[in-house]
C-alpha positions as a printed NumPy array, in Angstrom:
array([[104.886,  71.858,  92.69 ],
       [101.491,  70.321,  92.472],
       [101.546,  68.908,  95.872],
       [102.115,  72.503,  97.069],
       [ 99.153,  73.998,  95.551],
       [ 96.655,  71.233,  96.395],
       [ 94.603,  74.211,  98.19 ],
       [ 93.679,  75.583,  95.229],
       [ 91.574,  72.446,  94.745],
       [ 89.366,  73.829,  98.215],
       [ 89.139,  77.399,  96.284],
       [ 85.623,  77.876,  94.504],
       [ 84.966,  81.596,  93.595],
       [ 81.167,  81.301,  92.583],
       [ 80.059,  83.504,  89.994],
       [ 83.004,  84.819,  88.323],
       [ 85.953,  83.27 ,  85.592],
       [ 89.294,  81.808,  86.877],
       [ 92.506,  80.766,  85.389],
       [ 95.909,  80.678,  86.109],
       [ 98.946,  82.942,  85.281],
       [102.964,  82.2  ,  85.383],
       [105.521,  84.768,  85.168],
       [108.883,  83.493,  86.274],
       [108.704,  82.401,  89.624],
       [105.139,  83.923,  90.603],
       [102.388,  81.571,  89.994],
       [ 99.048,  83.03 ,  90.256],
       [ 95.233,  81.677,  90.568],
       [ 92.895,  84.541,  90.198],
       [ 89.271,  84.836,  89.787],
       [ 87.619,  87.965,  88.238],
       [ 84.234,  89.178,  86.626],
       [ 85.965,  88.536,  83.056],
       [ 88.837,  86.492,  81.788],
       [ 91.728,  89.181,  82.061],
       [ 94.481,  86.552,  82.133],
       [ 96.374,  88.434,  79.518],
       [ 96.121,  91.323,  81.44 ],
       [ 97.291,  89.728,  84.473],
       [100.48 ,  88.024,  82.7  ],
       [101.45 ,  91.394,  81.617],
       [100.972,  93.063,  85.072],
       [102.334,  90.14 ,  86.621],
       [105.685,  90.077,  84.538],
       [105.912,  93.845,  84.866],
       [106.264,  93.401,  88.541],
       [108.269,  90.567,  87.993],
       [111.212,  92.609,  86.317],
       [110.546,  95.763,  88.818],
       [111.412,  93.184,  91.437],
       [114.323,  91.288,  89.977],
       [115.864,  94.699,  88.491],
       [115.69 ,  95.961,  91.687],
       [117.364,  92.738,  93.454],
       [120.255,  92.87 ,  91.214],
       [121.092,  96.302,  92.143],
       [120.707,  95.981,  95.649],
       [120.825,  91.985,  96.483],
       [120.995,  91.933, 100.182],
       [117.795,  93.435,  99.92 ],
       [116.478,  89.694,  98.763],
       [118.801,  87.68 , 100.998],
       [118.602,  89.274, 104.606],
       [116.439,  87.863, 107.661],
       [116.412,  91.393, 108.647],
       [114.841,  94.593, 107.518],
       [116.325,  96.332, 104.608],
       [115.926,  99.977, 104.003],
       [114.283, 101.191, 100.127],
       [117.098, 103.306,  98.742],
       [115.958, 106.537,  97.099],
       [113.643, 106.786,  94.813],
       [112.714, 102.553,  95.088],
       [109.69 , 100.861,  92.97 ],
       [106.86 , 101.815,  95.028],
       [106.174,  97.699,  95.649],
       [109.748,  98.247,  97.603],
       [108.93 , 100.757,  99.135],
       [105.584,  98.796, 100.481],
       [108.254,  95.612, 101.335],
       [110.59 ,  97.707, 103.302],
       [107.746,  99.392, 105.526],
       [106.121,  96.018, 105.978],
       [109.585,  94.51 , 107.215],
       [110.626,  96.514, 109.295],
       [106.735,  96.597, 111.496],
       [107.529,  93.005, 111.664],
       [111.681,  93.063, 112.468],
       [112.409,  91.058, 109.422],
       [113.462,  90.196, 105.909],
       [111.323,  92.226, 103.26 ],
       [111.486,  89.218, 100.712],
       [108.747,  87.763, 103.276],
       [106.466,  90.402, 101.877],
       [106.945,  89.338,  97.927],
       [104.343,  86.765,  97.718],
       [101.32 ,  89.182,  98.957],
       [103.098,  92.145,  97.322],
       [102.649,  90.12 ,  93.986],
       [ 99.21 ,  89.54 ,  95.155],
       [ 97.962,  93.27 ,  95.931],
       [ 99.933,  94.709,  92.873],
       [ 98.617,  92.604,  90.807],
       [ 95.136,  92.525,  91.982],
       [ 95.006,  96.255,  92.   ],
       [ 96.054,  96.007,  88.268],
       [ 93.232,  94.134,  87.157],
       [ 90.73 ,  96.442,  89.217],
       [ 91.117,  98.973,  86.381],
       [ 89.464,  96.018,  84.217],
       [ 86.726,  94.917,  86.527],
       [ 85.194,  95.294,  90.074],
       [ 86.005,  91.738,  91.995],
       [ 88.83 ,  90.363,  91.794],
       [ 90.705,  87.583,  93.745],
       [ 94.377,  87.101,  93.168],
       [ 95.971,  84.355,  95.024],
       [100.255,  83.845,  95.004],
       [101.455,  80.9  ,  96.999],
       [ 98.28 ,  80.868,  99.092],
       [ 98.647,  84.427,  99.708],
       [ 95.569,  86.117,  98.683],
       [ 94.323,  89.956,  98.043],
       [ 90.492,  90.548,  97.176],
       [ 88.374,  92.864,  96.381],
       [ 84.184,  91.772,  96.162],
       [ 81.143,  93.685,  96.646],
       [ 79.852,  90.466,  98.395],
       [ 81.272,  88.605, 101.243],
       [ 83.509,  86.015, 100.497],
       [ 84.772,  83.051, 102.73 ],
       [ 88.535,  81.997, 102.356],
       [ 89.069,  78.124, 103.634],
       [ 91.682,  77.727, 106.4  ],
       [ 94.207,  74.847, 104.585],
       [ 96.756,  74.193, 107.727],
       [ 98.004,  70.652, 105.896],
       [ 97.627,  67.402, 108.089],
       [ 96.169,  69.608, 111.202],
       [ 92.675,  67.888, 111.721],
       [ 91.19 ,  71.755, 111.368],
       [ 92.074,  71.812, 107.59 ],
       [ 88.782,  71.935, 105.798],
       [ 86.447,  72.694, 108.698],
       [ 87.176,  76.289, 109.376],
       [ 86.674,  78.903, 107.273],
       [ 87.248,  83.009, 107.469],
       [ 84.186,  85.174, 106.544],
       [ 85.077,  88.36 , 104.761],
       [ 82.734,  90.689, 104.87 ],
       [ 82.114,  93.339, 101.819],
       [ 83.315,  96.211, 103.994],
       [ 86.438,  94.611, 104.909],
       [ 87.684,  94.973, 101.501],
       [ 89.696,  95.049,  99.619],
       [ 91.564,  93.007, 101.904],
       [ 94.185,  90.594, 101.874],
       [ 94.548,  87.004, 103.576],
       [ 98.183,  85.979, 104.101],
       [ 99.27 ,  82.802, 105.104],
       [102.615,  81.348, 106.294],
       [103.222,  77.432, 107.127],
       [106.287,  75.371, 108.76 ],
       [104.622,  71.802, 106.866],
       [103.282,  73.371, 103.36 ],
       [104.83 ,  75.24 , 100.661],
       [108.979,  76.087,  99.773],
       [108.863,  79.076, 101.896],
       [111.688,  79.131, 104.628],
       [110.07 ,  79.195, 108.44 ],
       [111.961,  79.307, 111.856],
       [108.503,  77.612, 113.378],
       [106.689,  74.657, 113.418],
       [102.983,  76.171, 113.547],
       [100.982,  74.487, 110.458],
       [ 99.571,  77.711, 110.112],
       [ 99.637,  80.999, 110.999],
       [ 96.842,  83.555, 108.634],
       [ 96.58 ,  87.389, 108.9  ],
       [ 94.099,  89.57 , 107.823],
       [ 95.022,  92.891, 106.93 ],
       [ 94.448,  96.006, 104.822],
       [ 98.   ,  95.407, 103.371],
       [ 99.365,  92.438, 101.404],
       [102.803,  93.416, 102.606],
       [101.841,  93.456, 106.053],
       [ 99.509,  90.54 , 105.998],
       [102.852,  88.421, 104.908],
       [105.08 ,  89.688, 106.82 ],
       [103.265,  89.539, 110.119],
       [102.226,  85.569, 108.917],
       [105.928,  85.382, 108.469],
       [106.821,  86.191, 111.801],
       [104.389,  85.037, 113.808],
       [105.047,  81.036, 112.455],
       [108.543,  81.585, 113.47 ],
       [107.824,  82.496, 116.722],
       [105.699,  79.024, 116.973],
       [107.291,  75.893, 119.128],
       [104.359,  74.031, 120.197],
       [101.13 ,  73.998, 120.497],
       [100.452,  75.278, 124.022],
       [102.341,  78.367, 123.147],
       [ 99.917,  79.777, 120.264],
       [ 97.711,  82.317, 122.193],
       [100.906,  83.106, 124.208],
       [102.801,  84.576, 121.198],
       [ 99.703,  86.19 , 120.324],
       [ 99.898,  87.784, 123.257],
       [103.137,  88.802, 123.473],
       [103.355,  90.811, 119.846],
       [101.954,  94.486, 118.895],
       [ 99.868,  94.139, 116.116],
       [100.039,  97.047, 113.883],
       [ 96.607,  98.754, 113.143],
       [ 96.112,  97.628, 109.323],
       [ 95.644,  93.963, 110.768],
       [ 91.966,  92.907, 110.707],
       [ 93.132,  89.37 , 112.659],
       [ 94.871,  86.625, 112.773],
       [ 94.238,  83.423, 113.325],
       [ 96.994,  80.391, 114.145],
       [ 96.887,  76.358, 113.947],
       [ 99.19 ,  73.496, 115.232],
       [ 97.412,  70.53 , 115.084],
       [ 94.244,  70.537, 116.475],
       [ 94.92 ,  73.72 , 118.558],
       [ 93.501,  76.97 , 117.265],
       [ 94.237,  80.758, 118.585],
       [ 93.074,  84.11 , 117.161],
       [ 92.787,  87.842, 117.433],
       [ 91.09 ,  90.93 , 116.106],
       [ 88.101,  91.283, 114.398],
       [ 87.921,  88.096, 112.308],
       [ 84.937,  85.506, 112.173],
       [ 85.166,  82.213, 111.717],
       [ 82.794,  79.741, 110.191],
       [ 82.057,  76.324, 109.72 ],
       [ 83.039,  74.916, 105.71 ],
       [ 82.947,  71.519, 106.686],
       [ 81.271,  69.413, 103.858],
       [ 80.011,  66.581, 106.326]])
């Protein structure tokens, strides 16, 4: 597990407290204006059982590569899944890492005003200050050197990423990263998801950029396979290289 979070390492939240939180299989790094991290367990593990409740009642909705409609009267976080999914043409368990992230995060905003939840290097934000979030695409020779600016009035926002070389995640693609920007954790993940899959090799990065329909909620998206680099949207990029 360490070797899969060595990004947190790159993540420096100036100005306010940070500390980690595990519930189960959610792992969570967040940064806030005050130490809430018993606040965040218990919205964390309250998620948690809405979640696993839900799976054991309906467990295809957890183990299908395709969309999966909410039954009646679903957790609203299911709900949010579901929707996201099906934009995207696939499994809604691709959208439980941000979900986590934005449920959370929107928790803990009832306890302070900036706060910075990050799940498996999926990340929703809210600051009254821009922020930049580094761009960690494993061996690719772009990790460390680009960065995404986030702008107050983006927010809150969420920054979801999706990898074929990092993490436990499963991925049909071999991009080292693909990153999306949206209003929406659920949609940020899913449409990371997706996109990675869709990956083969280098030269074919702005191509299936091209080729999808990117729902409105996505700020941008930006995509690296080695030293190769595509994007979209409204999304700037800036240099975090240290020297």
């Amino acid at each position: 597990m360490q070797s899969r979070r060595l990004y947190r390492d790159w993540a420096y939240s100036k100005g306010l407290t940070s500390f980690t939180v595990v519930a189960d299989e959610t792992d969570l790094r967040i940064s806030s204006s005050m130490d809430l991290s018993r606040e965040a367990l218990t919205s964390a593990s309250r998620h948690r059982h809405t979640l696993k409740s839900y799976f054991h009642l309906h467990p295809r909705f957890a183990t299908s590569l395709r969309p999966q409609e909410a039954q009646p009267g679903a957790p609203d976080i299911i709900v949010r899944m579901a929707d996201a999914a099906r934009s995207a043409g696939i499994g809604p368990l691709s959208a439980v890492a941000g979900a986590i992230a934005e449920a959370v995060g929107k928790d803990l905003l009832q306890h302070c005003a900036e706060v910075i939840v990050e799940n498996g290097g999926d990340i929703f934000m809210q600051s009254p200050s821009e922020r930049t979030v580094g761009l960690y695409a494993g061996q690719s020779p772009l990790t460390g050197h680009i960065g995404i600016l986030i702008s107050a009035d983006m927010m809150p926002v969420s920054i979801c990423t999706s990898s074929s070389s990092i993490g436990h995640s499963l991925s049909l693609g071999v991009a080292d990263a693909c990153t999306v920007v949206a209003r929406s954790a659920s949609v940020a993940d899913v449409f990371a998801t997706m996109l990675c899959n869709r990956v083969r090799e280098p030269s074919t990065l702005q191509e299936v950029l091209a080729s999808i329909e990117l729902p409105a909620d996505i700020v941008g998206v930006v995509m690296a396979f080695g030293d190769k680099l595509a994007m979209q949207g409204g999304i700037h990029l800036v240099d975090v290289s240290t020297g």
